[in-house]
N, C-alpha and C positions, 0 to 999 in steps of 0.2 A: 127228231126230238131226243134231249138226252135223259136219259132212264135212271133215276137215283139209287141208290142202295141194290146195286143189278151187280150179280157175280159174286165172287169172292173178294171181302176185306181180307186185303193182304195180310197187313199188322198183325190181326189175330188170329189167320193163320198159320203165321208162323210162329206167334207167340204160343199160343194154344190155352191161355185165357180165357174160359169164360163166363163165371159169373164172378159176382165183386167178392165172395169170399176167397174162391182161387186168388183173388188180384188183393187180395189184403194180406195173405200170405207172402205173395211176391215182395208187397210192400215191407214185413218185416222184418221181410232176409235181409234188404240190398238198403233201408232206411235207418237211422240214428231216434231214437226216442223223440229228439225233435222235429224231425223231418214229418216225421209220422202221425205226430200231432196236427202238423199242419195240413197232410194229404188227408187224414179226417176231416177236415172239414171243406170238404169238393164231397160235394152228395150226387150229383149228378156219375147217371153210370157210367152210361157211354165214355165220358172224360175217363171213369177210373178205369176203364178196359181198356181204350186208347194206351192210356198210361201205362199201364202193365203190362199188356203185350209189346211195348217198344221198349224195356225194360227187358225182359224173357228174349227180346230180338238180338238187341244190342249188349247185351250183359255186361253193363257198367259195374264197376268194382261199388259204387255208390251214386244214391241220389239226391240232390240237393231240390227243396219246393222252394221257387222264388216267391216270396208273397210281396217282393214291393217295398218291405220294408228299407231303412235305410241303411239298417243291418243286413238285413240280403244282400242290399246293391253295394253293397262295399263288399262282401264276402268274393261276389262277381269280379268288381275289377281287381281285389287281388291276385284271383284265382289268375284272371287274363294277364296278370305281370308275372306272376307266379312260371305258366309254363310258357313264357316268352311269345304269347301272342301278341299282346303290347307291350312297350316299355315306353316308361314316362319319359316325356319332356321337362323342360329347364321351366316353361311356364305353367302355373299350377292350374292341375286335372283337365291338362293335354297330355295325351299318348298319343305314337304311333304305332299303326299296323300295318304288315307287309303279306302282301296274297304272292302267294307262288308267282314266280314271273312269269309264266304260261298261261297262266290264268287271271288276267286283266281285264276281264269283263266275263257277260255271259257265254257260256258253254251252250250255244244253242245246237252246235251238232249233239251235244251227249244229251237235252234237256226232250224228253216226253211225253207226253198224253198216256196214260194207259187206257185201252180203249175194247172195248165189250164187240162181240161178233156185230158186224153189222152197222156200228155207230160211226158218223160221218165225222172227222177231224176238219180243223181250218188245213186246205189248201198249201197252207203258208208255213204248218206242222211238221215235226214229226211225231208219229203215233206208235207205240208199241203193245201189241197184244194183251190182254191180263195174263196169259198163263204163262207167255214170255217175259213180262214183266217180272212174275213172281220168282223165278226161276233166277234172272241177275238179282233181283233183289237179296235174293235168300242166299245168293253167294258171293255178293259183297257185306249184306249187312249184318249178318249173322257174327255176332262177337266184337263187331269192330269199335265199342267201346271200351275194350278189355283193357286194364287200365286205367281207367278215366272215370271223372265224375258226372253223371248225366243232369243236368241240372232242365229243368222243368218250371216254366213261366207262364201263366193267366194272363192273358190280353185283348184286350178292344179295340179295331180297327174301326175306330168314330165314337162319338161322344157317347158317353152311357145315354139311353133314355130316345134316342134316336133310330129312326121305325129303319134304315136301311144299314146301321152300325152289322158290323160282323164279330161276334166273339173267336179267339182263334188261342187254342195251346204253342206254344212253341217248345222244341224237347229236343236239347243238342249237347253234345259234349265241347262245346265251342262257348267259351267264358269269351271271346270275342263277341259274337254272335248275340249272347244273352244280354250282355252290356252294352249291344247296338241297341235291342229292344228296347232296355230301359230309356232310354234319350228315344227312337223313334213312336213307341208306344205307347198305349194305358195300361197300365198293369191294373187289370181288376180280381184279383184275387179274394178278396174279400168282397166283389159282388157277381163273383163269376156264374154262381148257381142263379140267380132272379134272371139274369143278361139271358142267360144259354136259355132259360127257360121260357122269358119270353120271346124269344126271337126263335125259338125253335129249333135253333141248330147251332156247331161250333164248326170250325176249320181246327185241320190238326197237322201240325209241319214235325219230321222226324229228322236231325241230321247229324251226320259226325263230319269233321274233317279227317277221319279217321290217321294216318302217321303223318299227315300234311308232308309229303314228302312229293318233288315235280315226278319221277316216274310213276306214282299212283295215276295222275291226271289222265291217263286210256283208259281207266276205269273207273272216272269219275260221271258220276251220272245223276240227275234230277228228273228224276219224276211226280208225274201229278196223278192222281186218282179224281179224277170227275165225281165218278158212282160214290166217292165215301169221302169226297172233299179231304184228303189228306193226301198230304206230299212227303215224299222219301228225296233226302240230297246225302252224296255219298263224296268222300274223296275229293274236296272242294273246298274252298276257304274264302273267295270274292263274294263279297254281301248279297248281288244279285243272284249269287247260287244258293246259299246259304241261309239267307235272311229270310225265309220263304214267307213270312208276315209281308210281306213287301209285295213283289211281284208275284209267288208262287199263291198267294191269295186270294190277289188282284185278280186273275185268271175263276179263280170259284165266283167270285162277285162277279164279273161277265159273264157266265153260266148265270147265274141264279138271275141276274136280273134280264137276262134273253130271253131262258125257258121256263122263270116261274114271277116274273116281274109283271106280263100282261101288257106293255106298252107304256106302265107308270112307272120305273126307275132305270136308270143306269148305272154303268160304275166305266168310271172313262180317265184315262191317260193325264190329266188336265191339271194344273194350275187352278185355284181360289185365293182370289186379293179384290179387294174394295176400293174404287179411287172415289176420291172428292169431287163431288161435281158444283155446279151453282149454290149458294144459300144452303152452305151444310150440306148438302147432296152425298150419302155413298150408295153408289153403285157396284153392284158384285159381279166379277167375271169371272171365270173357266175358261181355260184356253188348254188345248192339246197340242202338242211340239214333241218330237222325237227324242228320247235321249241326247244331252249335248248339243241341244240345237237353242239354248236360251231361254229355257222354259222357266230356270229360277230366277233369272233375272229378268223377263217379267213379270213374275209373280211380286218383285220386291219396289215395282216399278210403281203398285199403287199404295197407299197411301195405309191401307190394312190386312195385313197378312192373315192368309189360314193355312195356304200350303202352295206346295210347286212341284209338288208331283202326280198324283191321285183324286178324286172326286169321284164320290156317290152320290147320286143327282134321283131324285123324287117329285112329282108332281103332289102340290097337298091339294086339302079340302078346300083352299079359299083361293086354289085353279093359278098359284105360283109354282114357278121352278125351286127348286130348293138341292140346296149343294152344303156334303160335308166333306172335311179331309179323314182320310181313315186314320190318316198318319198324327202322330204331334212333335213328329221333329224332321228336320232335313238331312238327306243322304244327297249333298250335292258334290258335283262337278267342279273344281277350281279353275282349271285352265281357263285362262281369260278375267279371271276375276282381276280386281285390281280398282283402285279410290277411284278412279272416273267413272267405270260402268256399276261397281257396286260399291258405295261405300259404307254402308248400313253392314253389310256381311264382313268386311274387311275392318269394320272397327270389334266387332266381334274375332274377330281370325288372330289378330295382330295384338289385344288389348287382355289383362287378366282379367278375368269374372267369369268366362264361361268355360264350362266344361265340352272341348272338343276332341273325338277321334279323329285322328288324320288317316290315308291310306294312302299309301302308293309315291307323297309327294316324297323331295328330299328332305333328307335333314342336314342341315351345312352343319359347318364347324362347331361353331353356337349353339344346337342344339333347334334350330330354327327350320320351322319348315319353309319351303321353298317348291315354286312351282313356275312352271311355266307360263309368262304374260302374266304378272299380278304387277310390272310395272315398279321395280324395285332393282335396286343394282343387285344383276346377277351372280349368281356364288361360283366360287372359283374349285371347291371341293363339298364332295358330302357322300352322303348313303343312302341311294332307291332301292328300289323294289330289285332292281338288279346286283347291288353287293357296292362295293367302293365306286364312285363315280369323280373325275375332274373334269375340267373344265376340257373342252376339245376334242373330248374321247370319240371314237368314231368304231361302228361296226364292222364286221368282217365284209361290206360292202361297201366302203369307207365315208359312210353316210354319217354326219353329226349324232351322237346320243346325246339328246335333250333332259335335264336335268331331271325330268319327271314326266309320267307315263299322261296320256291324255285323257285317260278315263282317270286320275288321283279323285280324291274326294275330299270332304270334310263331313264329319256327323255331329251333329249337334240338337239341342230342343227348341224347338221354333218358341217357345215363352222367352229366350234372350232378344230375340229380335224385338228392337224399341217402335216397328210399327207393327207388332203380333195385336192379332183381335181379339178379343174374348169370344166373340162369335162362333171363334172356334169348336167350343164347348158345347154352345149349345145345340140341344138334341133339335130345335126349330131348324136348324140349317141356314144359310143366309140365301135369303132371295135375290135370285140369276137372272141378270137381266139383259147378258154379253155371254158368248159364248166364242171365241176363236179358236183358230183351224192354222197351225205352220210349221215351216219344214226349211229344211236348208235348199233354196230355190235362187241360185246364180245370176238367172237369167231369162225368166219367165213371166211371173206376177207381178203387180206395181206392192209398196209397202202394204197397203191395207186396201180390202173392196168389200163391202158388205155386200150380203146374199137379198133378192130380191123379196122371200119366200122362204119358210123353212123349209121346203124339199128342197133349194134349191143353195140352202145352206148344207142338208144331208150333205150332199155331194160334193162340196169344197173341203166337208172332214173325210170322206170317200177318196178325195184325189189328192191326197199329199204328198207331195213327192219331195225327197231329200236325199242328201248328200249321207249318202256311211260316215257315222261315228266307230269313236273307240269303246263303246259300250258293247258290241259285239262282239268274240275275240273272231277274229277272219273274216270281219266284215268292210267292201271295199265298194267305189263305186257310187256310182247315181241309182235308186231304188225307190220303189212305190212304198208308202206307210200309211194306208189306207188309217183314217181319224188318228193317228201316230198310238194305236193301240193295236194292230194286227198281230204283233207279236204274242198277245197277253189274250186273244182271241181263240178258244180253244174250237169252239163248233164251226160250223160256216159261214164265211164272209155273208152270204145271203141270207142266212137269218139273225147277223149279225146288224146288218144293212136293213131291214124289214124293223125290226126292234125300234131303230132310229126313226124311219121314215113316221115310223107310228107314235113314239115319246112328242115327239118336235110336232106333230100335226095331232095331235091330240085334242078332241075339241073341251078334253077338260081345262084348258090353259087358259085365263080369262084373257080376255081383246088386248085390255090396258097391261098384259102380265106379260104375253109375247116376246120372245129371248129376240135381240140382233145377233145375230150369225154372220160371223166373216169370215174372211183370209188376213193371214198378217205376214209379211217377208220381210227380216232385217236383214236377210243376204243378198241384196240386187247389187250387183258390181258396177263398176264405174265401163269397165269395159265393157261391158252387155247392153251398156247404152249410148256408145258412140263415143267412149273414152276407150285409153288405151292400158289405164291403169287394173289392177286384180284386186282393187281396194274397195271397201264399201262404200257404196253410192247414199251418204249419209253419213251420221255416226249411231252406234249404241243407245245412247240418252235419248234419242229421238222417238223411240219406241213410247215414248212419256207420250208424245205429242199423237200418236197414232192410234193410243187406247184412249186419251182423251177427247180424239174426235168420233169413237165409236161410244165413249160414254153421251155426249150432245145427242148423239144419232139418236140412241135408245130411248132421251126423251122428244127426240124432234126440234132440235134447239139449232139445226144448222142445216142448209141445202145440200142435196145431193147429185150428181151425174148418172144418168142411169144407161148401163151400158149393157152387152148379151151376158154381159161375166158376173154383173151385180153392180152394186149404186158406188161409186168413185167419190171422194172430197174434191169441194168447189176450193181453187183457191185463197179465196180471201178468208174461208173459215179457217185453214192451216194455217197461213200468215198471222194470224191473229192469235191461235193456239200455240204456235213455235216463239211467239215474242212472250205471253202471259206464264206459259209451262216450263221452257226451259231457259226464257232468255234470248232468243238465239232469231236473229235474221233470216229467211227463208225465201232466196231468190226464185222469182218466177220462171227463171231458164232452170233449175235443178227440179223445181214442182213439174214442170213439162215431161222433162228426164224422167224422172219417176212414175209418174201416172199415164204417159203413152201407152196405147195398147200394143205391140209388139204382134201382130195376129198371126204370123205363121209360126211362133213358137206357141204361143197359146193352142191355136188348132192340133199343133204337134202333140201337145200336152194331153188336150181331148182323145185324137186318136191312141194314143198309150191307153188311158184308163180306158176306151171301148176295147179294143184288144185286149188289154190283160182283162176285164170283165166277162168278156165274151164267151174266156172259157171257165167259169165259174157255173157252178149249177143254181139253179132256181132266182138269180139274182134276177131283186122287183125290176119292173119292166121303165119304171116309174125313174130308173139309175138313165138308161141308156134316152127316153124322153128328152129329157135335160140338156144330157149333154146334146143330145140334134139339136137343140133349138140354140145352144148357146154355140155351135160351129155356126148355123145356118148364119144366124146373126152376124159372127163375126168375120165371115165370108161375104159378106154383104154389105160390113164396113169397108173391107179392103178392095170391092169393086168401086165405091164411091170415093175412099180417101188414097189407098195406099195400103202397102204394107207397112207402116208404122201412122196409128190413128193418133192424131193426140188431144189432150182434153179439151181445146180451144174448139176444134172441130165438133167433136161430140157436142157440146155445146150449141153449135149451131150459129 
């Protein structure tokens, strides 16, 4: 179990803060008359002790209170042109930012737990002691804002008024950083005291990028505090390290809805978008996907947007699933974007009206940014993250350098987007009625299989397996992403996995309210299925067709296959979905291709997740069940069909 308010609060130990008139002191030294006026009005203590002692930690020459207004947010992105964190573009309020070239994703070697005698970390961690915690801490962060303006922002991860929203400070000397917020956040400043008070608690993120210089980066480090829900980022500048509203949050919301949730909420890796179904029909889905593996472009895939990254999921009183984004803007991935797979994002990307950060892409001649696969004639010169670039350049292993890094991004507020839902707002949540489970899978699973059974969906978010992205820095390789949230997993996979088993079979969940759970794979190759090509066995857009036959499913509107793995589409319901949804022809030899059971890689697939389970501790007994029955099964095909089953057979 993990033990709240256990040990020593670092922050004010080192600050040495502690009550709010010491901290009003602090306030007067290092605040301007109006600064001061506005940290007046944050009544809550805790925040103003927070606040002070990362002030006393970091001893910023001065501190700015963002309240949101649109005098703040402009003060912000000056500041960020100001010391060359951004600088604008030719298209108005576009800037670009460039992260240290070493640092292109998360730092998960430098990235921590800090962890109390005794208390068990995920497996999948690294944990570092409190008293060795405090000790790097206090001799990297001690003064590292000397210099600099600490600028200090109020924020809601989820809609005000919503029973699972998280109140969270963010407090960085990173006018980068704070002006992500404003586009990804609430800034509730002005309702910050009722939030923290009803909900009981805040999240508190501290960071500098202190000389943002690449030899800082051996001692660049993120830490999490469990016990006091606050995170320390040091010597870092990539949003995943930095942004800690983001992921480093995400992580306290895993904690809190494992160990004080009871079985009624989650906070999970997921996508929320609403598609159209029948006679006005919208349906809500949550889908989990790994970093980089297309999670925003199905998000944009239906019809009403809330997000494409994060979800906070609650069972209510009238026994629905209910899902919010914490987020209200988008931190996505570009590579591959491009008017085929996204065009709703790339009229926003390419068109003036919205205010975009870019990170990491090129900037060509023009002033344009540029990225890899957006489907556009490629530039011949420009400027990444690594300094001048032309066209051909190649590495000291004379390997092609591609014009922009594969983790680039864009940031922007999901209100541009022309299918954004208002539902996002609200504190009701919208009711979940899909929930999907995918990974970057070559050569394994068919496109989409619903789960027979929610245990039985548990365990297809349990077994995700994918391909390494660039969202890692040093990450390579085929790898287990158990629910594509293991990363952001702080406790144990088994009470992590217990949590699930118990939300999803919950008998508060009415009959008729029942989530469909699947698998979705838009990476099956053509060569995995008895071509010879490394090309997708499909296109992109087809993912239209794959969530709109699990939207049918969810009301029963189309036949199923029922196979050890989970219920398969019949083909004439796809035939008839692939001509209505995108248009598009859907021969019965590619339907075969796709939905065959492949069963010695499947079982292969089984045996992975029982082995790497195996050696986990306490994990429910209720994991390892499952998957026997779905080997036993699928071993029992293959003495009756073959090792390649396919749907005709099943069928019967």
């Amino acid at each position: 179990m993990l033990e709240r308010n256990k040990g020593i609060d670092i922050v004010l130990e080192i600050g040495g803060i502690k009550t709010v008139d010491q901290a009003m002191k602090v306030f007067q030294t290092r605040m301007d008359g109006e600064n001061l006026k506005k940290i007046k009005k944050i009544t809550n203590k805790d925040a103003l002790l927070k606040i002070a002692n990362s002030i006393e930690m970091c001893e910023p020459d001065s501190v700015f209170i963002n309240s949101g207004s649109k005098q703040d947010q402009q003060f912000v992105k000056n500041l960020a042109l100001e010391k060359g964190e951004e600088a604008a573009l030719p298209m108005k309020d576009h800037t670009i930012h460039f992260d240290l070239k070493d640092e292109q994703g998360r730092i998960i070697d430098r990235t921590f737990y800090i962890a109390n005698e005794g208390e068990q970390i995920s497996s999948l961690a690294n944990k570092k002691l409190r008293n060795d915690a405090i000790r790097e801490i206090r001799e990297i962060m001690v003064g590292i804002m000397k210099g600099k303006v600490m600028i200090v922002g109020f924020y809601m991860r989820g809609p005000m008024g919503a029973p699972v929203s998280n109140p969270a400070i963010e407090i960085t000397s990173s006018a980068y950083v704070s002006h992500s917020a404003e586009l990804l956040y609430r800034n509730i400043f002005d309702a910050f005291n009722p939030e923290a008070a009803r909900l009981g608690h805040f999240f508190t993120n501290i960071h500098s990028e202190g000389l943002n210089r690449t030899e800082d980066l051996p001692n660049a480090r993120v830490f999490m505090d469990r016990s006091y829900w606050t995170t320390y980022s040091m010597n870092c500048t990539y949003a995943g390290n930095t942004l800690l509203l983001k992921k480093g949050n995400h992580r306290f919301a895993v904690d809190k809805a494992v160990y004080e949730g009871k079985g009624m909420e989650l906070a999970e890796h997921m996508f929320i978008t609403g598609l159209d179904g029948p006679n006005g029909r919208i349906t809500w889905f949550t889908g989990a996907a790994p970093s980089g593996c297309g999670k925003t472009t199905t998000a944009m895939a239906g019809s009403h947007f809330i997000g494409d990254d994060l979800a906070q999921m609650w069972i209510d009183e009238k026994g629905s699933i209910r899902s919010i984004n914490p987020e209200a803007g988008i931190f996505g991935i570009v590579e591959d974007v491009n008017r085929e797979g996204d065009p709703m994002l790339m009229e926003l990307l390419r068109k003036p009206g919205t205010e975009v950060i870019w990170s990491n892409v090129l900037i060509d001649e023009n002033g344009v940014p540029q990225w890899v696969g957006n489907g556009e004639e490629p530039p011949k010169k420009g400027k990444n993250f690594q300094g001048d670039w032309v066209q051909g350049m190649k590495d000291k292993n004379g390997k092609a350098i591609p014009c922009s890094h594969p983790n680039s991004r864009c940031t922007l507020s999901a209100k541009a987007l022309s299918i954004y839902s208002e539902v996002s707002e609200s504190p009701e949540g919208a009711e979940t009625r899909v929930i999907t489970y995918s990974g970057r899978d070559s050569d394994t699973m068919p496109p989409v299989w619903a789960a027979l059974n929610p245990d039985q969906g548990v365990v297809i978010g349990a077994s995700i397996v994918s391909a390494a992205t660039a969202t890692e820095v040093g990450a390579t390789g085929v790898k287990r992403a158990p629910w594509a949230n293991a990363p952001f997993i702080p406790g144990s996979l088994a009470d992590y996995m217990d949590i699930q088993f118990q939300f999803f079979g919950n008998r508060k969940i009415a009959a008729d309210k029942k989530p469909v759970m699947a698998g979705l794979n838009y990476f099956l190759t053509d060569q995995a299925r008895g071509g010879t090509s490394k090309k997708l066995l499909g296109e992109k857009k087809d993912v239209k067709v794959w969530l709109a036959w699990l939207e049918r499913h969810a009301h029963q509107e189309v036949g199923v296959i029922e196979t050890p793995i989970g219920n398969l589409p019949v083909y004439e319901d796809l035939k008839m979905l692939f001509q209505t949804i995108i248009q598009k022809e859907y021969p019965k030899e590619l339907y075969t291709r796709q939905f065959s059971l492949y069963v010695d890689n499947i079982v292969a697939r089984i045996d992975l997740q029982e082995q790497a389970y195996g050696k986990e501790k306490n994990v429910p007994a209720r994991l390892f069940t499952i998957l026997k029955k779905q080997r036993e099964g699928l071993i029992a095909l293959k003495e009756k069909f073959g090792a390649i089953v396919t749907p005709d057979q099943l069928q019967g």
